[in-house]
Rosetta silent file (secondary structure, phi, psi, omega in degrees, C-alpha in Angstrom):
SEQUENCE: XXXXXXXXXXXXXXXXXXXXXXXXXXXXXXXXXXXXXXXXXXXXXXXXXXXXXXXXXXXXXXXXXXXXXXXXXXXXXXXXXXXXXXXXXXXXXXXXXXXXXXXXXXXXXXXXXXXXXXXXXXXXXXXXXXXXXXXXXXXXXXXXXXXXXXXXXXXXXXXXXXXXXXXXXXXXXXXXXXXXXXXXXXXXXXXXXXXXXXXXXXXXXXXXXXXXXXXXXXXXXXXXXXXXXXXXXXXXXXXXXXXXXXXXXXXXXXXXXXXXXXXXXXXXXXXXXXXXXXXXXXXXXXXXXXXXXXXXXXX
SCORE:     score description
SCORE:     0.000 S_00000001
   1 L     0.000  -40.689  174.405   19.538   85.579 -128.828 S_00000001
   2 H   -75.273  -15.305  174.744   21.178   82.165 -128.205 S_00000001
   3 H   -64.601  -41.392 -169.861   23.353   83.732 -125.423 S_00000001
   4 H   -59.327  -35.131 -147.170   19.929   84.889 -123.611 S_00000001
   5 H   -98.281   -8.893  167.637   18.191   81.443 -124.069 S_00000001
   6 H   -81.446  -60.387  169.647   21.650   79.819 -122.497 S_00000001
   7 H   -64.042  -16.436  171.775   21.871   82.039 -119.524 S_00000001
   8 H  -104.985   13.733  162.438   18.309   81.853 -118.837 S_00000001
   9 H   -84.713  -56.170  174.869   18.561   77.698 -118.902 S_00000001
  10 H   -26.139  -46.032  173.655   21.349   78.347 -116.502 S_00000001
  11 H   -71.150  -39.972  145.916   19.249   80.172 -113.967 S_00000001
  12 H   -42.523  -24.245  178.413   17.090   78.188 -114.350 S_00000001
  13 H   -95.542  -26.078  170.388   18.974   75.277 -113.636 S_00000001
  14 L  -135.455  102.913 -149.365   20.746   76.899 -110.905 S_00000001
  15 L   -59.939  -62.496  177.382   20.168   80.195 -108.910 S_00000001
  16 L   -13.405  -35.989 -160.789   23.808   80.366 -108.032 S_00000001
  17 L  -120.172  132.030  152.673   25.223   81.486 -111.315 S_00000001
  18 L   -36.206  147.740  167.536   25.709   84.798 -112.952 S_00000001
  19 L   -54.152  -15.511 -155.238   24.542   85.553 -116.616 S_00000001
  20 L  -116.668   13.965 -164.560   28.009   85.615 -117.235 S_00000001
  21 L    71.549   30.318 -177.766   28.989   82.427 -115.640 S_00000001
  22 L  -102.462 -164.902  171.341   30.186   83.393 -112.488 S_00000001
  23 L   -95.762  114.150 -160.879   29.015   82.556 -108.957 S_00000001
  24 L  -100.868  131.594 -166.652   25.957   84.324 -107.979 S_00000001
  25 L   -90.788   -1.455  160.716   26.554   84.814 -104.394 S_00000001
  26 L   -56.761  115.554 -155.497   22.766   85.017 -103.729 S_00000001
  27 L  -114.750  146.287 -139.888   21.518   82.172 -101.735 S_00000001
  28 L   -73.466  154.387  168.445   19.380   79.008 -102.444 S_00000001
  29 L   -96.275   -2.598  164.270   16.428   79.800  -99.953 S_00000001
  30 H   -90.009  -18.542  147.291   15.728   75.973  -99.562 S_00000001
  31 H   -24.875  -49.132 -144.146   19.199   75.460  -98.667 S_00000001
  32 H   -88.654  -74.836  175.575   18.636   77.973  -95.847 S_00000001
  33 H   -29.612  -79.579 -144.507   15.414   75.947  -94.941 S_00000001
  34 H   -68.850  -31.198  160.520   17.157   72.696  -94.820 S_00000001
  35 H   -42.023  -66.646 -171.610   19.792   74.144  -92.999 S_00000001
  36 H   -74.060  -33.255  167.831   17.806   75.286  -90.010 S_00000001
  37 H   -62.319  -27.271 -172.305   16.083   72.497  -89.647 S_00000001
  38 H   -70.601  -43.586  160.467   18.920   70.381  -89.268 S_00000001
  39 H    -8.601  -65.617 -161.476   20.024   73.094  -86.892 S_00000001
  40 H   -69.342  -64.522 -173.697   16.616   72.888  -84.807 S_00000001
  41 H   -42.285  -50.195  175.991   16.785   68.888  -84.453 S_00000001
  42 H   -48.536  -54.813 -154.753   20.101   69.151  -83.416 S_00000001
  43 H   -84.537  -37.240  135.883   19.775   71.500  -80.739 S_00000001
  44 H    -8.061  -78.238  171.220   16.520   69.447  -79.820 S_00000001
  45 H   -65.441  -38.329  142.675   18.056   66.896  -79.221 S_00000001
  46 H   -65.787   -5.614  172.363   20.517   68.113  -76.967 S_00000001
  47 H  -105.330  -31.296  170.955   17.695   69.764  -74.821 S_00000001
  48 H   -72.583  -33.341 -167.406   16.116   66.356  -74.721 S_00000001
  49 H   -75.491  -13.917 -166.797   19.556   64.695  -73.512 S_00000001
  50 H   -87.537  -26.867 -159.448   20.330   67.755  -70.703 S_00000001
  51 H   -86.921  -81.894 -175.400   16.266   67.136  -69.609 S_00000001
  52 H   -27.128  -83.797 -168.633   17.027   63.386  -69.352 S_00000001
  53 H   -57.933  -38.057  175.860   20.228   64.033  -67.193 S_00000001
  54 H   -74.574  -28.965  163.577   19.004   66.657  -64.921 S_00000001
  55 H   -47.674  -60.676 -154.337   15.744   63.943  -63.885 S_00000001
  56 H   -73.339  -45.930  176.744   17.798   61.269  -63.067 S_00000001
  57 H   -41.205  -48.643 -174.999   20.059   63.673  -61.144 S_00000001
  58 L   151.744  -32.551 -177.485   16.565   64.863  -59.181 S_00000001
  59 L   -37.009  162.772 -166.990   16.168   67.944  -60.833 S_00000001
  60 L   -99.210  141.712  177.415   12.829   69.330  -61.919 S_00000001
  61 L   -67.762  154.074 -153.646   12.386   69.296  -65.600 S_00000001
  62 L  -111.069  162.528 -151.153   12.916   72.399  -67.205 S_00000001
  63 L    41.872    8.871 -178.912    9.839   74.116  -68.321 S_00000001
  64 L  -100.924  -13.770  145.093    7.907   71.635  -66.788 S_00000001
  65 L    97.489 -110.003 -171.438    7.529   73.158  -63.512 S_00000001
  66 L  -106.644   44.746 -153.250    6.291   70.855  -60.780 S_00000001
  67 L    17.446   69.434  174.573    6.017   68.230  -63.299 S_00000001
  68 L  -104.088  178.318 -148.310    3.661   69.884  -65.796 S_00000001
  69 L   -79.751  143.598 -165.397    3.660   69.207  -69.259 S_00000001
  70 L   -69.930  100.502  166.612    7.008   70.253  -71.407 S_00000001
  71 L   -50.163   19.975  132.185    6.055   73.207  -73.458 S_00000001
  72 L   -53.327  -44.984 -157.008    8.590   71.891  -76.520 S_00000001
  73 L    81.150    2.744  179.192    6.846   68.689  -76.789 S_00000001
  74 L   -63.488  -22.488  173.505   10.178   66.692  -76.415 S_00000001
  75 L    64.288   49.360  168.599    8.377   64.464  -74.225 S_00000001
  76 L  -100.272  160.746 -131.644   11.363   63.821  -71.954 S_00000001
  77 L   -79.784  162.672  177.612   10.561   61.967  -68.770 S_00000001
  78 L  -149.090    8.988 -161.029    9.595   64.008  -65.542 S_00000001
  79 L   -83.041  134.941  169.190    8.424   61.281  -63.417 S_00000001
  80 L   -81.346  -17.375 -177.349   10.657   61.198  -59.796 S_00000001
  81 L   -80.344  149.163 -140.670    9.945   58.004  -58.773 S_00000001
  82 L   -88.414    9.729 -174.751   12.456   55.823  -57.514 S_00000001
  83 L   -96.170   20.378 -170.106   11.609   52.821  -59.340 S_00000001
  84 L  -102.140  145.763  143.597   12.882   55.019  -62.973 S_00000001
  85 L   -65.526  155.434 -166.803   15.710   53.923  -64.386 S_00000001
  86 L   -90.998  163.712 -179.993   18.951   55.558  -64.578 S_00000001
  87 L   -51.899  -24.425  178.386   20.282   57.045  -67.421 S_00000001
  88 L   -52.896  -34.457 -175.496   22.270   53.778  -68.129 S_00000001
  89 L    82.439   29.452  175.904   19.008   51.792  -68.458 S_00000001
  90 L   -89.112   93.547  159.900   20.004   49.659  -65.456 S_00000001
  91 L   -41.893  146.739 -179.432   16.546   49.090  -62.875 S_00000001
  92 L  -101.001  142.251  164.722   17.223   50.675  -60.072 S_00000001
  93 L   -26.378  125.708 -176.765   16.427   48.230  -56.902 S_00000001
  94 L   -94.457  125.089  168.507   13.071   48.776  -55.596 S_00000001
  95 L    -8.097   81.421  173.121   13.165   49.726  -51.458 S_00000001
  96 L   -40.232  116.767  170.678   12.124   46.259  -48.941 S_00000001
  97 L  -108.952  118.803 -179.954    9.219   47.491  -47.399 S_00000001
  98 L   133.715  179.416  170.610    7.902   45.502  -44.535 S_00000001
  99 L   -72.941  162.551 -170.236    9.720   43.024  -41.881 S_00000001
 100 L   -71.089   98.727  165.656   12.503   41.200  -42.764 S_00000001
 101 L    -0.298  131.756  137.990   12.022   37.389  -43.842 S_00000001
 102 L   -33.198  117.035  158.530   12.184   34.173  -41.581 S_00000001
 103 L  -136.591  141.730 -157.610   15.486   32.748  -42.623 S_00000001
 104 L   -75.868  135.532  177.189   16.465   29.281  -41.013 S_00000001
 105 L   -50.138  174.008  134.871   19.589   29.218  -38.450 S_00000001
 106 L   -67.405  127.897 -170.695   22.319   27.620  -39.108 S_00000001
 107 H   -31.077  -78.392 -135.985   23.646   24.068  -37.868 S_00000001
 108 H   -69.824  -21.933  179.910   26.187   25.265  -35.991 S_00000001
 109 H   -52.644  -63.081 -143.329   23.745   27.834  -34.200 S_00000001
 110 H   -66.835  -36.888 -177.834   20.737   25.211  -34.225 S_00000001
 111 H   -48.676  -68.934  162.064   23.348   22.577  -32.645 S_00000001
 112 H   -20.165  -71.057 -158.421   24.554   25.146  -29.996 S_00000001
 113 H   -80.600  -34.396  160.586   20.647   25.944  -28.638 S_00000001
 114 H  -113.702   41.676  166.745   19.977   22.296  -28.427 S_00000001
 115 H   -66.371  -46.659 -165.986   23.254   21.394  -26.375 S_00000001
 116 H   -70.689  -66.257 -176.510   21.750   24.060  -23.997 S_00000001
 117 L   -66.859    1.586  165.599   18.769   22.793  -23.744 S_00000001
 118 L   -97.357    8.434  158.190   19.317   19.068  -23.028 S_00000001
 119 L   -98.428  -47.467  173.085   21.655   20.341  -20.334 S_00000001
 120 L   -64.377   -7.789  178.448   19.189   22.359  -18.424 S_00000001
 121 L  -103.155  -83.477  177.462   16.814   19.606  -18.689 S_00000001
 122 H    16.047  -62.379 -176.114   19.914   17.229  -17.723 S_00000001
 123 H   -76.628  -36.174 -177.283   21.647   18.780  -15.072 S_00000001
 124 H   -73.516  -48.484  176.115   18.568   18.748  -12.439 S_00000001
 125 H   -41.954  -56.498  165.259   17.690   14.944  -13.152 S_00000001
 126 H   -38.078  -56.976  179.318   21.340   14.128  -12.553 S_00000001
 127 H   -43.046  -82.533  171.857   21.336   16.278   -9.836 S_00000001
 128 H   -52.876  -32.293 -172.853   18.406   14.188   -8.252 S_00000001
 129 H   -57.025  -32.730 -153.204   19.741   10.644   -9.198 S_00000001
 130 H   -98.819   -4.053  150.942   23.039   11.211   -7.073 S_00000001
 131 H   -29.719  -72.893 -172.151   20.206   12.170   -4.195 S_00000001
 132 H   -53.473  -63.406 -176.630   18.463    9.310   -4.488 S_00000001
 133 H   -25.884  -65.484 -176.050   21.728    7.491   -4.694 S_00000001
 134 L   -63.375  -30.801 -162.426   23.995    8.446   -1.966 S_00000001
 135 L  -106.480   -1.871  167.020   20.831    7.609    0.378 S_00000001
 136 E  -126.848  159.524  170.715   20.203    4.419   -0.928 S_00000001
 137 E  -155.588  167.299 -168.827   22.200    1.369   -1.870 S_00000001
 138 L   -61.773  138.152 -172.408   21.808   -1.905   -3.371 S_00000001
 139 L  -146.341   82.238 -139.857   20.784   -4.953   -1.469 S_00000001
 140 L   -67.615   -6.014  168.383   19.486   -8.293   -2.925 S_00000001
 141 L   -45.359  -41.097  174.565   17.697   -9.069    0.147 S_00000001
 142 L   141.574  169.190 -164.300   15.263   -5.691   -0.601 S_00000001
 143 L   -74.487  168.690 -172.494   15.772   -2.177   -0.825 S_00000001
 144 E  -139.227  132.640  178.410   17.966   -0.034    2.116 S_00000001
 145 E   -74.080  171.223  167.870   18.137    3.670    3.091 S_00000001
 146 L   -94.967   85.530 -179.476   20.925    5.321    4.406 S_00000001
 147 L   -11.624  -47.176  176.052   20.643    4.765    8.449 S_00000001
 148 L   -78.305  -44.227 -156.587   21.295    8.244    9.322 S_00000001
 149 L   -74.417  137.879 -164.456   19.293    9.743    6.470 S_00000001
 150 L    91.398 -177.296 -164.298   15.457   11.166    6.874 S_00000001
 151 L   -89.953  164.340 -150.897   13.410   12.493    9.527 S_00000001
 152 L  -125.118  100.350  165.938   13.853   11.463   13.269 S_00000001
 153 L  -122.048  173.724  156.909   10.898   11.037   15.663 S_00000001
 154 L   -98.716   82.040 -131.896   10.581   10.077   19.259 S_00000001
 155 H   -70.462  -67.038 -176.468    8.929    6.951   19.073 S_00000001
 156 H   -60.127  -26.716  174.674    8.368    6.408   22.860 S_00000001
 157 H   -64.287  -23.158 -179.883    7.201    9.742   23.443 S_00000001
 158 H   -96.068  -52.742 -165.909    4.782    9.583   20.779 S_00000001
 159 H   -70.341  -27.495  165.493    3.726    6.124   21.747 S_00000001
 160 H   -65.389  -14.865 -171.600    3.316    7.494   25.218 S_00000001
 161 H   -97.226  -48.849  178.688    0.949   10.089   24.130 S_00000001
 162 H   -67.207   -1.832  175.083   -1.120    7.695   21.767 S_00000001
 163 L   -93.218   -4.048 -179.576   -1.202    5.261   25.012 S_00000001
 164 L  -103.468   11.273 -162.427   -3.398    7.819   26.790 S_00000001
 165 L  -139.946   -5.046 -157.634   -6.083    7.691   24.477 S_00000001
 166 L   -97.732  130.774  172.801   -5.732    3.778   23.824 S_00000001
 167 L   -90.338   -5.800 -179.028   -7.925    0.929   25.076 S_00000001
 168 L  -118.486  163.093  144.589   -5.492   -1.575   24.430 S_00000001
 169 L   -24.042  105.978  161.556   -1.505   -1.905   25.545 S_00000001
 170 L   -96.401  106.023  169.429    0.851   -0.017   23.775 S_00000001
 171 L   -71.045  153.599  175.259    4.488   -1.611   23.575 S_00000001
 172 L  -106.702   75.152 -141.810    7.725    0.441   23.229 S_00000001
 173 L   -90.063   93.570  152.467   10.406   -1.644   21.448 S_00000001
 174 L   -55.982  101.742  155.519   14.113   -0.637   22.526 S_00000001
 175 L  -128.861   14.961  162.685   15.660   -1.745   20.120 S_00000001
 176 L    88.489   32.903  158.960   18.560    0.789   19.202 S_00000001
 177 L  -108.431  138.084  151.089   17.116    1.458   15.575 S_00000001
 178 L   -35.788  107.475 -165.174   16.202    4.851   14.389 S_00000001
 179 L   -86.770  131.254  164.960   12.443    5.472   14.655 S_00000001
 180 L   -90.072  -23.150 -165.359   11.596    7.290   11.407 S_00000001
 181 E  -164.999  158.847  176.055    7.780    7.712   11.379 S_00000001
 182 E  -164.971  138.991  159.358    4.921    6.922   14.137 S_00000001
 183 E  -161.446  175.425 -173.666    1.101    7.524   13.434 S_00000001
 184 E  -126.068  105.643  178.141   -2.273    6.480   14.846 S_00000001
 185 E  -147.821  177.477 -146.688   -5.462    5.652   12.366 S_00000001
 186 E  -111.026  165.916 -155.097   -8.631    3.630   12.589 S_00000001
 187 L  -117.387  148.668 -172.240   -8.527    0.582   10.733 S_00000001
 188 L   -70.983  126.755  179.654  -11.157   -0.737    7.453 S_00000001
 189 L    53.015   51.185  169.586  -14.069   -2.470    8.853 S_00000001
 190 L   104.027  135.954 -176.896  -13.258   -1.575   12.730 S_00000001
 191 L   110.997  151.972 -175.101  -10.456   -1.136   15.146 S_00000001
 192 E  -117.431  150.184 -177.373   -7.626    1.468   15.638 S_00000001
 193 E  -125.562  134.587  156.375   -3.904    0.829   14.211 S_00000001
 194 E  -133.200  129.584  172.231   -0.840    2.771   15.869 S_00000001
 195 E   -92.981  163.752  161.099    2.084    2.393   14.046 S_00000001
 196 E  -149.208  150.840 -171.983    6.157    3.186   14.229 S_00000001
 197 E  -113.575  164.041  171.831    8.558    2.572   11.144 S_00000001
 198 E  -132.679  115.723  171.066   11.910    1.787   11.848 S_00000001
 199 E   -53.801  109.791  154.748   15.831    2.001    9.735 S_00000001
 200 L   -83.582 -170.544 -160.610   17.721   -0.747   10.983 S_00000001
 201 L   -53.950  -47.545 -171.615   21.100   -0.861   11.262 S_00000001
 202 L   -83.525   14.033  154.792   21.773   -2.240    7.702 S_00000001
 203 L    88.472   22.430  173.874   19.750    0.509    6.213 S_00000001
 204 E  -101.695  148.472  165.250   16.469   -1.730    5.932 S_00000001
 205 E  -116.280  130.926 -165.464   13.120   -1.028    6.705 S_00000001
 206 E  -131.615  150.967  176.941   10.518   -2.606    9.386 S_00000001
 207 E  -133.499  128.699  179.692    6.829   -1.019   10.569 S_00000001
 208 E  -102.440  120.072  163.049    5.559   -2.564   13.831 S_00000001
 209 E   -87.760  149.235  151.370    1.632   -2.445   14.246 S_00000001
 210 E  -143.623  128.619 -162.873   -0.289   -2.661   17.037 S_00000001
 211 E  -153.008  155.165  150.020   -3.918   -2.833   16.848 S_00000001
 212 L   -93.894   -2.434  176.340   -7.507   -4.307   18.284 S_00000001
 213 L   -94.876  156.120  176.427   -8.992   -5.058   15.131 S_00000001
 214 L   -18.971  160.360  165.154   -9.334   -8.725   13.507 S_00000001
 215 L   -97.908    0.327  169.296   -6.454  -10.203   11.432 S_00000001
 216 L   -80.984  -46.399 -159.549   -8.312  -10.243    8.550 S_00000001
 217 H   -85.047  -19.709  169.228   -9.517   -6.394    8.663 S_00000001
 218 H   -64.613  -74.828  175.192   -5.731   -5.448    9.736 S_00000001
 219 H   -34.887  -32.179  178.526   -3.902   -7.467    7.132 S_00000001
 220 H   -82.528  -49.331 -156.959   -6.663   -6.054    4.405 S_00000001
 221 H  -100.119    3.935  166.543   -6.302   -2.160    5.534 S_00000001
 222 L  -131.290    0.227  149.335   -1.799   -2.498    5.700 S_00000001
 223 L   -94.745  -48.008  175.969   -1.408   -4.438    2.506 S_00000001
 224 L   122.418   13.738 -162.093   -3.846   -1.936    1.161 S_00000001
 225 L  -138.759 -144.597  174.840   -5.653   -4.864   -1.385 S_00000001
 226 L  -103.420  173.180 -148.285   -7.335   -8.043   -0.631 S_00000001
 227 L   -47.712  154.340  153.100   -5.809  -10.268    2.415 S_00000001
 228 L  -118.279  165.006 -155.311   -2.757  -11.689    1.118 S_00000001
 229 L   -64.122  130.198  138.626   -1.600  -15.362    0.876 S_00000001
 230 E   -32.164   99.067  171.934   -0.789  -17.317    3.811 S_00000001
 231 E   -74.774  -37.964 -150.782    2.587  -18.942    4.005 S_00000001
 232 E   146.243 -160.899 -170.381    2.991  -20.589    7.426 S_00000001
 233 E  -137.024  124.942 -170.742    3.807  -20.026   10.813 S_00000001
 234 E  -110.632  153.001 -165.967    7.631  -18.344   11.707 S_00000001
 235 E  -101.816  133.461  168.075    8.355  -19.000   15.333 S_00000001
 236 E  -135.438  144.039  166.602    9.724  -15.508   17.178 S_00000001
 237 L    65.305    1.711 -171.127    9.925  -14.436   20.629 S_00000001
 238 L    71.347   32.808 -171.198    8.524  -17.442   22.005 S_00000001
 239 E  -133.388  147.708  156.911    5.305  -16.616   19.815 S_00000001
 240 E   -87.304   91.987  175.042    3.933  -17.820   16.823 S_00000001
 241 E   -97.039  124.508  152.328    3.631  -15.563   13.544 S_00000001
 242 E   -34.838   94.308 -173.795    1.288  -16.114   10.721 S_00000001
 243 E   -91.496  113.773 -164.570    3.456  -15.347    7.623 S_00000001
 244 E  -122.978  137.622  174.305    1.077  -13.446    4.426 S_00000001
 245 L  -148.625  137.817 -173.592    3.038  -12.126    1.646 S_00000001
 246 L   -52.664  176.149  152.209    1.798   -9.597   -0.819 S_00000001
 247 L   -80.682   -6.419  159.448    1.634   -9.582   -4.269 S_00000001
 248 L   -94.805   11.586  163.338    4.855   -7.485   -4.487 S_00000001
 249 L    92.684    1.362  153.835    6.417  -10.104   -2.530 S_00000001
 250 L  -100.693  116.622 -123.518    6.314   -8.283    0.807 S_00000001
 251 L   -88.445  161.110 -156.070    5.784  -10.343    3.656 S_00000001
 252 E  -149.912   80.642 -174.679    3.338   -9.549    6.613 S_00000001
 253 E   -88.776  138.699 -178.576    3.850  -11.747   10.265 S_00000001
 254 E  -144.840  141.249  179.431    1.267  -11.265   12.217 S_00000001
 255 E  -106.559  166.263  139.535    0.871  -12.401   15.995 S_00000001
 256 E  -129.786  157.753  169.267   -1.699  -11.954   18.899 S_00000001
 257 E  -110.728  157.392 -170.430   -0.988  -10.861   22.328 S_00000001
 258 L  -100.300  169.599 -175.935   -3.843  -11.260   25.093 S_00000001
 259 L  -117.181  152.062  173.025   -4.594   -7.872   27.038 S_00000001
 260 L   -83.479  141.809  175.066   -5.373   -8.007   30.608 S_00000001
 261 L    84.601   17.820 -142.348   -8.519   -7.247   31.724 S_00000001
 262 L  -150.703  125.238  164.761   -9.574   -7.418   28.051 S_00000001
 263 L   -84.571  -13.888 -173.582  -11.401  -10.790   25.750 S_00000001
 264 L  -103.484  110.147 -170.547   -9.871   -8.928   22.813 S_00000001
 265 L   -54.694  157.014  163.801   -6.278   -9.737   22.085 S_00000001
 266 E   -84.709  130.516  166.051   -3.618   -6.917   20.753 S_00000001
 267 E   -88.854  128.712  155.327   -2.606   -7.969   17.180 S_00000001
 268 E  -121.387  154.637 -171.872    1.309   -7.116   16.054 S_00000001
 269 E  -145.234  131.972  157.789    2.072   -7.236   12.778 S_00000001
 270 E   -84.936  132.672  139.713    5.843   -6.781   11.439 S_00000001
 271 E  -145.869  157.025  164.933    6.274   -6.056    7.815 S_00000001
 272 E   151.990 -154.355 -166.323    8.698   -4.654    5.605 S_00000001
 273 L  -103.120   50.362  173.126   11.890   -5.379    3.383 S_00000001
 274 L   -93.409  166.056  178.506   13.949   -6.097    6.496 S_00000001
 275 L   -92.944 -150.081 -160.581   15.109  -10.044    6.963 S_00000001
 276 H   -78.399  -45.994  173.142   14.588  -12.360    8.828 S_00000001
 277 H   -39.851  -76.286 -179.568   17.203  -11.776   11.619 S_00000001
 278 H   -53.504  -50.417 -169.001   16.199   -8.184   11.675 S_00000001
 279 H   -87.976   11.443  164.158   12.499   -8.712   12.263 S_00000001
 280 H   -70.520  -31.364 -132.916   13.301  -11.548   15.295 S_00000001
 281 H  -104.643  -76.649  163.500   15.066   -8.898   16.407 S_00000001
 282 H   -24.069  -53.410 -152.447   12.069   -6.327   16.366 S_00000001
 283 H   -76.649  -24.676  178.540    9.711   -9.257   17.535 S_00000001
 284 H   -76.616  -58.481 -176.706   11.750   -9.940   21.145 S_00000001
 285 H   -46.633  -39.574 -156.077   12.223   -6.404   21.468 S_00000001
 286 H   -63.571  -47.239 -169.127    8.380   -5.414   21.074 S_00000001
 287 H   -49.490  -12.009 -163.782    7.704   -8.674   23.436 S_00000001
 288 H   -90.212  -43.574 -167.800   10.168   -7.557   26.557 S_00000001
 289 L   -43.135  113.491 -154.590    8.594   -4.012   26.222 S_00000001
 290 L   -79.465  144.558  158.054    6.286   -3.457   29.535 S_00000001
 291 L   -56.615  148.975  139.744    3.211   -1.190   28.015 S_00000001
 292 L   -77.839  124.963  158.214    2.611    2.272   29.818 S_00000001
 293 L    39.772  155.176  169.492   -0.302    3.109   31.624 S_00000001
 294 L  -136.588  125.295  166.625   -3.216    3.235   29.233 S_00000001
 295 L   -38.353  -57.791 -172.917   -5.999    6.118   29.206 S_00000001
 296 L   108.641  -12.114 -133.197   -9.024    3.702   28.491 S_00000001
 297 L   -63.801 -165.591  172.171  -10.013    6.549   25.878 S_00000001
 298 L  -109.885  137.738  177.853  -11.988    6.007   23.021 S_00000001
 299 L   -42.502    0.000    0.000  -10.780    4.604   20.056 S_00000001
């Protein structure tokens, strides 16, 4: 009886063992359990890490279809988008969508573009200075032209044509200077003016008037202000001129000649920055000059 009550503590304490003290080869069934489960987790888990690696390759999740829900339950990821992290757990860079940033040149660029552009604004100013230059030169006397340089007219031919229309004497001045300019216009507060400009030789300039109006309303409508102040009287030509000088300091002789046949004298008036020499010069010639024929016309 105590052998029974020994062998049945034994079984009790352990299924494994024979009545007789052996090894019962009969097997615990919560062993078995415990067993499988560890089994099942395991292999779990290796179906979660092959799910994991085939996303991030691109693959479709397996049993998940079109990324429906994992019929396991492992709840590994199925999402495609490219903003998932890699298996490493490294973000992946998310894609620049839009234009490209403003980013400021560089000196040596920004240096470069404005070299260029202070030369194209440069070169034509330059360009014009050594224009200007070549056709003028310095003089302290006043300024001078290049003799040769500028337009050309034919001063008697033109004075002949404005004499056919004239009521007064039109003079012709030989005097071997380049006639540059010639016009004919009515004068502020009455009277007709016909003018001719001249280069002289030293690259100065004188404009000979000849007019019927007053010496106030001439002297008023060829400074282009109010009369300007009387200086004196310069003797020329065996004439007396009436010297006015502007307020930019350029002086304005002004004579009369009588007209024949006529109570109303011809006024000449010299001005410009030629000297003194040079407009004596002017003032004999205009005086020698016979007039041609005059039209009688209207003013």
């Amino acid at each position: 009886m105590p052998r029974v009550t020994a062998a049945t503590g034994l079984r009790a304490a352990g299924p494994g063992l024979r009545d007789d003290g052996g090894v019962s080869s009969e097997s615990d069934p919560r062993a078995s359990t415990e067993s499988g489960d560890t089994s099942a987790s395991v292999g779990a888990e290796e179906t979660s890490a092959s799910d994991r690696s085939a996303v991030a390759a691109g693959d479709p999740a397996p049993g998940g279809g079109d990324g429906g829900p994992d019929p396991a339950g492992s709840g590994a990821a199925t999402s495609t988008d490219a903003d998932a992290a890699p298996t490493g757990g490294t973000p992946r860079p998310r894609p620049r969508i839009g234009p490209r940033p403003m980013q400021k040149p560089g000196r040596t660029e920004t240096r470069m573009k404005d070299m260029l552009g202070a030369l194209l604004i440069l070169i034509p100013i330059a360009l014009l200075l050594v224009g200007v230059t070549r056709s003028c030169t310095f003089a302290p006397a006043g300024p001078t032209i290049d003799p040769n340089a500028g337009p050309t007219v034919d001063a008697p031919a033109r004075l002949g044509e404005y004499a056919k229309i004239s009521t007064f004497p039109l003079r012709v001045p030989a005097v071997g200077w380049r006639a540059n300019s010639t016009d004919r216009g009515e004068v502020v507060g009455g009277g007709t003016a016909v003018r001719v400009g001249f280069v002289t030789g030293e690259g100065r300039y004188l404009r000979l008037v000849q007019s019927d109006a007053t010496e106030e309303n001439l002297l008023r409508t060829e400074a282009g202000t109010d009369v300007p102040t009387g200086e004196g009287v310069t003797p020329a030509a065996g004439l007396n001129w009436v010297t006015y000088r502007s307020g930019s300091g350029e002086p304005f002789r002004v004579t009369a000649v009588p007209t024949p046949g006529s109570p109303t004298p011809t006024r000449l008036l010299i001005t410009g920055s030629g000297n003194d020499d040079e407009f004596r010069t002017l003032a004999e010639a205009t005086i020698r000059a016979r007039p041609p024929p005059t039209g009688g016309g209207t003013n």
